[in-house]
Every structure is written in C-alpha cells, then in structure tokens.
N, C-alpha and C positions, 0 to 999 in steps of 0.2 A: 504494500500500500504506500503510495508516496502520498508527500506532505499534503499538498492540497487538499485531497481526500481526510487526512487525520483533523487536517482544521476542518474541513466540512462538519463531518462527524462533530467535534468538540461544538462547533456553533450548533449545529441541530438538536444537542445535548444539553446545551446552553436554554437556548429559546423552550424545549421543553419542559426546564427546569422553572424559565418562569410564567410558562400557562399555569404549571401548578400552583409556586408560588401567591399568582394573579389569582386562582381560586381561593385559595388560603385566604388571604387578604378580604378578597370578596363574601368569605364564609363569615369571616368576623367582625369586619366593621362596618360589612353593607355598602351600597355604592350611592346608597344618596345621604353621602357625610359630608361634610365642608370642606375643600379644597380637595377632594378626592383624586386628583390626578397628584398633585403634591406628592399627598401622601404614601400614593400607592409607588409613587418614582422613588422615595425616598426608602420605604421596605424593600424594594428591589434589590436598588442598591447597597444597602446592607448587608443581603443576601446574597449577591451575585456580583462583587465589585473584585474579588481576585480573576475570577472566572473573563471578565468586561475585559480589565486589565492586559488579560492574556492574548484575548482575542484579538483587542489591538494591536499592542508588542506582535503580534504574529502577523499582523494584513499588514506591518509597515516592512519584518522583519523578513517573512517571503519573498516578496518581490525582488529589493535588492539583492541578496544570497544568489535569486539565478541570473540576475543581469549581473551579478560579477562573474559567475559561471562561466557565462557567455563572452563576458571579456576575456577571460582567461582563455579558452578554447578556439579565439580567433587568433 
C-alpha cells in the first residue's frame, strides 16, 4: 500500500470518527442550544486535534517528498 492510500484510509478514519463524535454531541446537548456550531467545533477539536494535526503535516509533507523524488531521478 503506498502513502497516499494510508493517508486516504487515516482521513476516512478520521471523518468517521467524527460523525460519531457529531452524534455524541448531538445525543447530549441537543442541536437547538446557543451557538451550536461553536460548540460542536470546539468538542471536535478537543477530540480530534492530534489526528487534524496529522493530516495536515501529511497533505503539506506528501507532496514535497515526491517532487524531490522527482528531482532526484532527473
């Protein structure tokens, strides 16, 4: 499996994590509470901020790794 596929996977792992999450949420505090999108951004990110973290470091850190490849090999 190359990279792209494992970060695929990790993001689709990711987002699944937080439909659950996003029920979770919706189980207990209900969705017609004050500033509702705030808050629900804000439990996310609590929950899933290594994870966010990762997937960024990875969409900047992918790209360049094969364009040096590429340099390299010409």
């Amino acid at each position: 499996m190359n990279l792209w596929n494992q970060h695929d996977l990790f993001v689709m792992d990711t987002r699944e994590k937080m439909v659950l999450l996003k029920e979770e949420f919706d189980k207990k505090n209900g969705i017609e509470i004050k500033d509702y999108h705030k808050k629900l951004n804000n439990f996310l990110d609590r929950k899933l901020k290594k994870q966010s973290e990762l997937i960024f470091k990875q969409q900047l850190i992918l790209p360049l790794f094969f364009l040096y490849l590429q340099k390299r090999k010409v």
